[in-house]
C-alpha angles and dihedrals in degrees: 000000000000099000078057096056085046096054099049088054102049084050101043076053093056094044095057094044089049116131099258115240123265127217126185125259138185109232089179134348088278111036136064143179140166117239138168107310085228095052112111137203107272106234115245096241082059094041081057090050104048100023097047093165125131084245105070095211116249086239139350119190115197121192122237100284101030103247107112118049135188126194152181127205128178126197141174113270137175086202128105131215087254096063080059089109092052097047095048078082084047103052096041099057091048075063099045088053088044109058116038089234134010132176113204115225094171125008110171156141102234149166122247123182085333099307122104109246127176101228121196123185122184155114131259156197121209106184118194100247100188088111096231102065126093090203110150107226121266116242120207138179095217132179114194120177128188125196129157120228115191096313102335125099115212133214117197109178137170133192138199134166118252104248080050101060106082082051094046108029093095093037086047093046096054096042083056092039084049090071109134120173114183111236 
């Protein structure tokens, strides 16, 4: 009886720390990615609280509690694919200025589905530095890819939070390595 009660529970565990399963969606015409079956659309008046940039992103999927987002983002740019390799410096020490500390798993130039991509991997502190505030500093497991496509630059990020990410890393790896944009 008791093997029996065991085992129910080590499979009632598995079950709950399962990859979720991951369905395609079209972010734009062109672009696709697969992403958990139960994330949802952010609504625009919650894309304008948590993504307060001058660029609204194209879409941003959150996951049932809120606390795991993906979004896309396109913006104007001169460069060129091909300047992929020089901007990875670029990019990563805009990183490196934005969070007060960051600690690079993955930082490449790679192919995804055909089409070059910058990939950075990592996990990062962001303090409150308004000097009167006792917030502790939020932790997150983050991919952000970058690629150009004609003369749009896009931003492909993902967010989890940090005592997700053992659970997530693989989940989050696959949703970012789904990518497909039509050509």
């Amino acid at each position: 009886m008791r093997y029996l009660a065991f085992l129910a529970i080590i499979l009632i565990a598995g079950a709950a720390f399962a990859a979720p399963k991951l369905k395609k969606i079209n972010l734009t015409k062109e672009i696709s990615i697969k992403l958990p079956k139960d994330f949802t659309p952010m609504s625009d008046d919650d894309i304008a609280r948590e993504y307060p940039a001058t660029t609204k992103p194209l879409a941003v999927y959150t996951s049932p509690d809120g606390n795991i987002d993906f979004s896309l983002t396109q913006k104007r740019t001169t460069f060129r694919e091909r300047d992929l390799t020089m901007l990875r410096e670029f990019y990563k020490a805009n990183l490196v200025e934005t969070f007060t500390n960051i600690d690079f798993i993955r930082q490449e130039v790679t192919a995804i589905d055909g089409k070059q991509f910058i990939v950075f991997e990592f996990v990062s502190n962001l303090a409150d530095t308004r000097g009167a505030s006792n917030l502790k500093p939020v932790q997150k497991y983050s991919i952000i890819m970058y690629t150009i496509t004609g003369n749009q630059l896009q931003i492909y990020t993902l967010h989890i939070p940090f005592q997700l990410k053992n659970q997530w890393q693989d989940t989050a790896r696959e949703i970012m390595g789904s990518v497909n944009i039509k050509k």
